[in-house]
VEXROTI-956531 format. One record per atom (N, C-alpha, C, O): residue in three letters; x, y, z. Coordinates in steps of 0.05 Angstrom, whole numbers, plus 32768, in hexadecimal, padded with zeros to 4 digits. Atoms other than C-alpha are relative to their C-alpha. Last residue first. Example, Ala and Ser with C-alpha at 12.3 -4.5 7.8 and 13.67 -1.06 7.14 Angstrom:
<sefis>
SER7FF07FE87FFFSER81117FEB808FSER7FF18016800ESER7FFB802C8012ALA80127FE88000ALA80F67FA6809CALA801280188000ALA80278018800D
</sefis>
This chain:
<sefis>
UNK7FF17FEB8011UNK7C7484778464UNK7FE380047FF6UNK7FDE80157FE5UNK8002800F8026UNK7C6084448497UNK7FF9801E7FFEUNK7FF0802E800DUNK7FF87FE78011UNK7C78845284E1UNK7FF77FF97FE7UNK80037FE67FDDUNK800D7FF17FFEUNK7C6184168508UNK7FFC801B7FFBUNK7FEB80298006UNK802480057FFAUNK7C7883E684E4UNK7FEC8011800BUNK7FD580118002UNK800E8000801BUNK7CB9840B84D4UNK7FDE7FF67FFEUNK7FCA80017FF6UNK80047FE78008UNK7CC884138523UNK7FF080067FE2UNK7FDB80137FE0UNK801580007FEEUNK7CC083C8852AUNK800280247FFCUNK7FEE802A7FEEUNK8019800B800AUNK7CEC83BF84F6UNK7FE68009800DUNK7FD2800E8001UNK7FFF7FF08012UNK7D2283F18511UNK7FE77FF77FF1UNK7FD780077FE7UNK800D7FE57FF2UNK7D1F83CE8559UNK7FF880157FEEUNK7FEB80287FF6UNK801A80057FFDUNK7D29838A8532UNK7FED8012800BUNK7FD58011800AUNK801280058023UNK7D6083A28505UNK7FE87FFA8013UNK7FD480058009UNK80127FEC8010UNK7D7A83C18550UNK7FF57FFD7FEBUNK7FE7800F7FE4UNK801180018006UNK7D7883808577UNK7FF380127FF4UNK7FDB80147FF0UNK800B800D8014UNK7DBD83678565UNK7FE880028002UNK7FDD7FF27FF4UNK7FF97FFC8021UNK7DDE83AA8582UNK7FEF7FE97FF2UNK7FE37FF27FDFUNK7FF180178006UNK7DC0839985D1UNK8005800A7FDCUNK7FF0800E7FCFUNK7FF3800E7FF7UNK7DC383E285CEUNK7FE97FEE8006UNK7FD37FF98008UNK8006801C8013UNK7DBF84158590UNK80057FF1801FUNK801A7FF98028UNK7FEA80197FFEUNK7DC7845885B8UNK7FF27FEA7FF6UNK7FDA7FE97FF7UNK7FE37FF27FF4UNK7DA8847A8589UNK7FFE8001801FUNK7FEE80128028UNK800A800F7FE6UNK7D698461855BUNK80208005800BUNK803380017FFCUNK7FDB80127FF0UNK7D6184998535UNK80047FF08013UNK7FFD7FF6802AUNK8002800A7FE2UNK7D1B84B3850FUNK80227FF58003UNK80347FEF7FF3UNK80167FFE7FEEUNK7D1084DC84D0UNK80057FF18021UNK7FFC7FFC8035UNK7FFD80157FF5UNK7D4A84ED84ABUNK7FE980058012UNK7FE2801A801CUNK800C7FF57FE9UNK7D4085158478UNK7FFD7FEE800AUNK7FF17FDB7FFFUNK7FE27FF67FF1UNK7D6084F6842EUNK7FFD8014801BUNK800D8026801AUNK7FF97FEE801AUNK7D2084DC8411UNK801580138007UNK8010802A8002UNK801B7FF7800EUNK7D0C84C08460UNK800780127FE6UNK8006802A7FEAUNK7FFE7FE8800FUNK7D4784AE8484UNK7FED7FF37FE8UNK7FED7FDF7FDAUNK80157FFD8011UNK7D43848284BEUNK8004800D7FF7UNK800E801F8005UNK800D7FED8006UNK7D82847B84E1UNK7FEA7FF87FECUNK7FED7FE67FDCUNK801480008022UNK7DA184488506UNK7FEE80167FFEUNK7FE180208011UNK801A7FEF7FF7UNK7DDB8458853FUNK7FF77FF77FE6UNK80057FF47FD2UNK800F80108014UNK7E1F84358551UNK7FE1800F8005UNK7FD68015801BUNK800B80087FE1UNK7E54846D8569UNK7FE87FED7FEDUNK7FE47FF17FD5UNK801B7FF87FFAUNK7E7984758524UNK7FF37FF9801FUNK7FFF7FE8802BUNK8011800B800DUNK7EC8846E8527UNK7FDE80098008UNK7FD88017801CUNK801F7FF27FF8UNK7EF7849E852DUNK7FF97FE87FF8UNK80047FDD7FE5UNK800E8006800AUNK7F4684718534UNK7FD88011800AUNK7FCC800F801FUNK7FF57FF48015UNK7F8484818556UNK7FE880057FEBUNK7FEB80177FDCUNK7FE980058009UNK7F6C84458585UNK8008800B7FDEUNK80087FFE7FC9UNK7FF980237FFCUNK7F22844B858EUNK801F80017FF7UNK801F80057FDFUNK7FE480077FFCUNK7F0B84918593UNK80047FED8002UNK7FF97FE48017UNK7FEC80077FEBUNK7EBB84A0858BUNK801C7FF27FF1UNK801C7FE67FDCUNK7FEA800C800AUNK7E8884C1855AUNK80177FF78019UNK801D800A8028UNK7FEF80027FE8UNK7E4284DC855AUNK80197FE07FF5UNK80197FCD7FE6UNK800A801E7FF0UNK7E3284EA8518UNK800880008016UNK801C800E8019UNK80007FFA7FE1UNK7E3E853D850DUNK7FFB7FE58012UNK7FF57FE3802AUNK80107FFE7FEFUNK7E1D853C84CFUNK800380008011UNK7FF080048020UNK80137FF3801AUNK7E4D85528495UNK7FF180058019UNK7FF1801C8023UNK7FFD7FE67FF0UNK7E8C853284D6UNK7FEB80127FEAUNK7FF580287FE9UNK80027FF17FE4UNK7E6B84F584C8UNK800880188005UNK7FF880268012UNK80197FFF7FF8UNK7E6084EF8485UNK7FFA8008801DUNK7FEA80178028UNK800C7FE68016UNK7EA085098468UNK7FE67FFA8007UNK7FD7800C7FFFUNK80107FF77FEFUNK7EC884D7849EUNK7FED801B7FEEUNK7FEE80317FF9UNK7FFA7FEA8004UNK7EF384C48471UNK7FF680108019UNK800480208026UNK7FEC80077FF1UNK7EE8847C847AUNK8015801C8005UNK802C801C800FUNK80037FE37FFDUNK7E9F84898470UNK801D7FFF8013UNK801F8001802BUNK7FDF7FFD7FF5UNK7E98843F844DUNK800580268007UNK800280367FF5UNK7FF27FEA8008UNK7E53842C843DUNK801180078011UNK800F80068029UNK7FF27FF07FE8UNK7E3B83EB8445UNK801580137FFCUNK802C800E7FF6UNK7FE07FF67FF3UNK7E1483C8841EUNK8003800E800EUNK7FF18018801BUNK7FFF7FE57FFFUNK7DD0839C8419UNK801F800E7FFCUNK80317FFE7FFEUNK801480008017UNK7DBE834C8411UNK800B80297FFDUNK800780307FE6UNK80137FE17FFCUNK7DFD83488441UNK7FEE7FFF7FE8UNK7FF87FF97FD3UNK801280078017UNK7E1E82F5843CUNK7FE980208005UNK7FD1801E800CUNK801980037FF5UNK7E468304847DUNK7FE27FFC7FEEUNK7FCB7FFD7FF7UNK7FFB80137FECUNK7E8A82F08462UNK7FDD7FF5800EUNK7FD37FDF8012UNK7FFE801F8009UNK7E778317841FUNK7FFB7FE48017UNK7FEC7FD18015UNK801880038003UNK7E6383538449UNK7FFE7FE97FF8UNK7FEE7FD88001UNK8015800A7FE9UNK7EA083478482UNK7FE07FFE7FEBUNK7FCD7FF07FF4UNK800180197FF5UNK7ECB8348843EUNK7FF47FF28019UNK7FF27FDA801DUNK7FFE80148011UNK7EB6837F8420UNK7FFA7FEB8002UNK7FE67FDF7FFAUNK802780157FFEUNK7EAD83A5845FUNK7FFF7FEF7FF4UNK7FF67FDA7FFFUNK800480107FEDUNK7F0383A4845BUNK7FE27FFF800BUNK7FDA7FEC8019UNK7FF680208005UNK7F0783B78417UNK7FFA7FF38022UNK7FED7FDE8024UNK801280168008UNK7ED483F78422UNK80137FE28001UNK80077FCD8008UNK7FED7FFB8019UNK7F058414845CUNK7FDD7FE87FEEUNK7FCE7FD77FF8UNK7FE68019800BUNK7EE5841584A7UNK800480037FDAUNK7FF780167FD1UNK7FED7FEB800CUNK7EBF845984B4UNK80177FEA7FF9UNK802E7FEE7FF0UNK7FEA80047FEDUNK7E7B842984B8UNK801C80197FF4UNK801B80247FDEUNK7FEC7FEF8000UNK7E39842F8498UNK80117FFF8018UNK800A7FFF8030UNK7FF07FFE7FF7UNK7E0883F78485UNK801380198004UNK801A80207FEDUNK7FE97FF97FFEUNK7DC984038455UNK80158000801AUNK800D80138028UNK7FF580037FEDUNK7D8583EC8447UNK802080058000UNK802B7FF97FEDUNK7FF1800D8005UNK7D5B84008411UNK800F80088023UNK800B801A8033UNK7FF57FFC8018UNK7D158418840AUNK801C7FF27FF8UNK801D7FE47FE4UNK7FDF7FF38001UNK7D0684078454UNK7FFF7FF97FD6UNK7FFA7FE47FCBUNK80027FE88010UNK7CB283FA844BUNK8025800A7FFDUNK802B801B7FEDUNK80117FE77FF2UNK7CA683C68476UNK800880188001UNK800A80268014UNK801B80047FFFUNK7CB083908442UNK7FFB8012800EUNK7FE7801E8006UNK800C7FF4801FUNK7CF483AA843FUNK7FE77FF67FFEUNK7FDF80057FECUNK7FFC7FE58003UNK7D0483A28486UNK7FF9800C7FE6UNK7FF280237FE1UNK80187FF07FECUNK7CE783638488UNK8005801A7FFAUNK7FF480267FEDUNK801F8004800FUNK7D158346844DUNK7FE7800E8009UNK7FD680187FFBUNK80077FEC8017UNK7D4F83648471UNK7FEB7FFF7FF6UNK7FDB80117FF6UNK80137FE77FF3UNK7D49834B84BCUNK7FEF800C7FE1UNK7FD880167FDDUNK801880137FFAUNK7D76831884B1UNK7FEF800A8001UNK7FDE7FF98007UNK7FFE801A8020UNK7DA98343848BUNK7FEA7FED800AUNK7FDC7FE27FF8UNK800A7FF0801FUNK7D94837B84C3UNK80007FF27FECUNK7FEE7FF57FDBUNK801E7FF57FF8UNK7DA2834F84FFUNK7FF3800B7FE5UNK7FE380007FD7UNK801280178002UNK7DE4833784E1UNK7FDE80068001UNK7FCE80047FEFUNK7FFF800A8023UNK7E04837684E2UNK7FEA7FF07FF0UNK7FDA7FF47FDFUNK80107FF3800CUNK7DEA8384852CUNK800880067FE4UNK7FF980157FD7UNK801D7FFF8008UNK7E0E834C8532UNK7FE380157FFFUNK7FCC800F7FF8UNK8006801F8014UNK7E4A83548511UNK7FE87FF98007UNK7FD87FF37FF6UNK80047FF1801DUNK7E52839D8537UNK7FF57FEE7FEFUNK7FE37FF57FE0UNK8022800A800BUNK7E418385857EUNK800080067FDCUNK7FEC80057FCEUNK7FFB80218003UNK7E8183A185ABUNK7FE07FFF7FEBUNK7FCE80107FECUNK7FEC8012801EUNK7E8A83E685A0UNK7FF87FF17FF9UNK7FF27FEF7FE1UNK80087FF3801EUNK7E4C840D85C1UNK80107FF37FEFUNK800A7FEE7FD8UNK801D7FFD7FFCUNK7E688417860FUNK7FFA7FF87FDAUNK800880057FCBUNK80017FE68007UNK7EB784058609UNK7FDB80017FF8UNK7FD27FF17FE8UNK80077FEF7FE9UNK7EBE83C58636UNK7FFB80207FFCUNK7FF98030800EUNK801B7FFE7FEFUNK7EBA839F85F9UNK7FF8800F8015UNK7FE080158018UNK80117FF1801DUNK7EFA83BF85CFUNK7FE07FF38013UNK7FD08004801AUNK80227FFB7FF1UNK7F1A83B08612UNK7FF8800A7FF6UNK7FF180217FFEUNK8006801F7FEBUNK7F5D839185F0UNK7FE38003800EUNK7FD47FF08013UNK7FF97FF77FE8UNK7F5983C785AFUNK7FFC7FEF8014UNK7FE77FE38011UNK7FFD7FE08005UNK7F4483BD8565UNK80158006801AUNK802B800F8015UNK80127FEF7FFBUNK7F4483718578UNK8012801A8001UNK8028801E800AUNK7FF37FEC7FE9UNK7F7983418557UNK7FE280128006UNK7FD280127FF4UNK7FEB7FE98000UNK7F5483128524UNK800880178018UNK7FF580238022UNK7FEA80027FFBUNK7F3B82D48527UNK801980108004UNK8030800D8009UNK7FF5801D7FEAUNK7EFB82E38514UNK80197FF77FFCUNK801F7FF37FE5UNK80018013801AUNK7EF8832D84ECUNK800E7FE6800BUNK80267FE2800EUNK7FEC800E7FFAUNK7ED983668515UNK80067FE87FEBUNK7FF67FE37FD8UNK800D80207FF1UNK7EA383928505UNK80247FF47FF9UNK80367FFC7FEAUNK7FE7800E8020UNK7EB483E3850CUNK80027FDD8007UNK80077FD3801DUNK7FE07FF68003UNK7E8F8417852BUNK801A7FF67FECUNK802B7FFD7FDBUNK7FF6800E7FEAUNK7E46840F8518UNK8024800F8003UNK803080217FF8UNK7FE47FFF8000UNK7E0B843384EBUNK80147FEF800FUNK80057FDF801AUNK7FF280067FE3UNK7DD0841B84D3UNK802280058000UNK80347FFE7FF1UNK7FE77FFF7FFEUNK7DAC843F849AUNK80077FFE801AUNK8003800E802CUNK7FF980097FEDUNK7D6B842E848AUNK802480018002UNK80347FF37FF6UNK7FF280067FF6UNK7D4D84578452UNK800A7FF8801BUNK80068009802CUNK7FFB7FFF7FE3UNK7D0B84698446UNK801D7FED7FFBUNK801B7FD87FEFUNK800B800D7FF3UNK7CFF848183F5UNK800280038023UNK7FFF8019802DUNK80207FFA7FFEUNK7D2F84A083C7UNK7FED7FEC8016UNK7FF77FD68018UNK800B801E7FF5UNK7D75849883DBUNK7FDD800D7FFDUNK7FCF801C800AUNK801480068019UNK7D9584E083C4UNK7FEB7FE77FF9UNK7FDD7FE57FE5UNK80137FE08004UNK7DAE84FB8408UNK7FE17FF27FEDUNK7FC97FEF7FF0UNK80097FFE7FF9UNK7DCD84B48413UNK7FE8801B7FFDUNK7FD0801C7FFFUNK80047FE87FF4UNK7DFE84BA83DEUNK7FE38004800AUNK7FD3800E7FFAUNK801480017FE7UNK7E17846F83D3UNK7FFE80208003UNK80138029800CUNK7FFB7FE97FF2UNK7E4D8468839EUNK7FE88004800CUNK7FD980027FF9UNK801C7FDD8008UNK7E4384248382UNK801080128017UNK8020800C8029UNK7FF17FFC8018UNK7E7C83E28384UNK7FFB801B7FFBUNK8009802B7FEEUNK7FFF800A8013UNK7E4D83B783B1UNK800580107FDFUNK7FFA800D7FC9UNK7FEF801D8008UNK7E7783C583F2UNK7FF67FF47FDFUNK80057FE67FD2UNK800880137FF9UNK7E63840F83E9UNK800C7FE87FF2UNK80177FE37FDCUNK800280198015UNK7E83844D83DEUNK7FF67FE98014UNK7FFA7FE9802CUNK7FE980157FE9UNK7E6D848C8403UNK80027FE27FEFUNK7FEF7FD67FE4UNK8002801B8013UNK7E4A84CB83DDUNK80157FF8800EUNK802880058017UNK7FE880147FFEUNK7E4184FF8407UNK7FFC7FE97FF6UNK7FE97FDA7FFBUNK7FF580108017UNK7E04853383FDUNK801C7FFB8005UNK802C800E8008UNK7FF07FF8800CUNK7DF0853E8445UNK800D7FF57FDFUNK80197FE07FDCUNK7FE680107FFEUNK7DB5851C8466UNK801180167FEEUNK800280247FE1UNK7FF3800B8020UNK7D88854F8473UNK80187FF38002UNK802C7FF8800FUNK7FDE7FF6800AUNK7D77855584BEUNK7FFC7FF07FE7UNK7FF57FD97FE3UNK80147FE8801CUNK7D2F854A84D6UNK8015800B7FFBUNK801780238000UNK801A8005800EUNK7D4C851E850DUNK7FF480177FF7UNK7FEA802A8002UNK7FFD800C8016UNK7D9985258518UNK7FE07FF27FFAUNK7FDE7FDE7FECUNK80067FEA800CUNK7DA485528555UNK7FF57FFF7FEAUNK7FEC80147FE0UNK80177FED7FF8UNK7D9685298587UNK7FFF80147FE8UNK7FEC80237FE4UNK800C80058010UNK7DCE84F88577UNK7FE8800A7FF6UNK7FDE80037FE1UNK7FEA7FF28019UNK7E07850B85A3UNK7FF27FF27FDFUNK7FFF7FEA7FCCUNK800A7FDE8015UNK7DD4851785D8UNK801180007FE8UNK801380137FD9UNK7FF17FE47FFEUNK7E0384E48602UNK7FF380147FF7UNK7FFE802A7FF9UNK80097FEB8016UNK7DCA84B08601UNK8012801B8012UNK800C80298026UNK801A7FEA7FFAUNK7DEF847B8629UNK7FFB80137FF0UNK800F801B7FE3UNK80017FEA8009UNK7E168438860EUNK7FE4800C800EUNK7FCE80028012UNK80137FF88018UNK7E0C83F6862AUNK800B801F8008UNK80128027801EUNK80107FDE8000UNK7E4583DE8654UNK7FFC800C7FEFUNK800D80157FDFUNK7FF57FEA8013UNK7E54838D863CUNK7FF08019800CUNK7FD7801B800BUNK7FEB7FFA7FF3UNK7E4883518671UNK801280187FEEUNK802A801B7FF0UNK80037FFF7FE9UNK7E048350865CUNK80108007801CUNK800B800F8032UNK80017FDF8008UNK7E0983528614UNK7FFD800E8021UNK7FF980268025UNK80127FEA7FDEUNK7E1D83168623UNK8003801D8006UNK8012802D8010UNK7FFC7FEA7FE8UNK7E39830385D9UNK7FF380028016UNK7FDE800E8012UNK8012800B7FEAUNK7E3C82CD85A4UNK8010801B8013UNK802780248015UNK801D80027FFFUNK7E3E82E58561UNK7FFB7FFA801DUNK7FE57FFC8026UNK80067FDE8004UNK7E8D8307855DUNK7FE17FF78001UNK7FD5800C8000UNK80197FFA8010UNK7EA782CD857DUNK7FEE80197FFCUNK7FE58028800DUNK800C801A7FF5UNK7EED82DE859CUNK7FE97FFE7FE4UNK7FE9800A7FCEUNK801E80018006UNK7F1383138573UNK7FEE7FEA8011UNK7FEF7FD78002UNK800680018015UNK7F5E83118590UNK7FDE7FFB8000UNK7FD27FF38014UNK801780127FFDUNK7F7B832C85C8UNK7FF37FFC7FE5UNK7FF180107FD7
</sefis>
């Protein structure tokens, strides 16, 4: 089956993800020193991020026209949505940094060449760090799911506060309205 439209969705005819607990553990947790490369060339080590960081995570965004990961990659709670809760955040960004996010950041266990080209595609003011190793997730224990041979991240945004994560938004679901569920958190959280 191949990619349909990766922006238009009924998030309606997709089963939302439930809070497994497999995220509970991860407020007032040190991020881990791991340095992760990013789409714009830099080594990314979250720990050391001065300020509030926004770090959204996902499983893995798709690339139009192209074969899907797996044929009922939607019917899996949490997959489907990655491009636009991508999107959300690149629209989102200017706000989010007016209300106080220091820098904004992507994370996926997909390869940096292939964010690359979804960041270019998707014009990203931000990057997207590549944890294709998995050296960040299994450090902290992300919650993580099986997709064909393949760990990828369960989709979750983190607040992290001078490398201490302060808040988690986990289960992420409709996916394109967490930049706006993260804003609205920032507004009324100020540093």
């Amino acid at each position: 089956m191949t990619q349909g439209s990766l922006m238009q969705v009924d998030w309606s005819s997709i089963p939302a993800p439930v809070d497994d607990g497999a995220a509970a553990h991860l407020p007032g947790t040190a991020v881990p020193s791991v340095p992760l490369p990013a789409t714009n060339g830099d080594s990314v080590d979250l720990s050391a991020l001065p300020g509030r960081t926004v770090v959204f995570a996902y499983p893995r965004t798709g690339e139009p026209g192209q074969i899907a990961l797996v044929d009922d990659w939607d019917m899996i709670p949490g997959a489907r949505g990655c491009t636009p809760q991508t999107c959300s955040f690149r629209d989102l960004f200017a706000e989010l940094k007016a209300a106080g996010a220091s820098q904004v950041v992507g994370l996926s266990t997909q390869s940096t060449a292939y964010q690359a080209e979804m960041a270019t595609r998707l014009h990203l003011p931000f990057p997207v760090l590549s944890d294709d190793k998995l050296a960040l997730a299994t450090a902290m224990k992300l919650p993580t799911m099986q997709v064909a041979d393949m760990t990828l991240l369960k989709r979750m945004a983190l607040i992290v506060d001078d490398g201490r994560i302060t808040h988690v938004f986990y289960p992420v679901f409709p996916p394109d309205r967490n930049a706006g569920d993260v804003l609205a958190w920032l507004k009324a959280n100020p540093r």
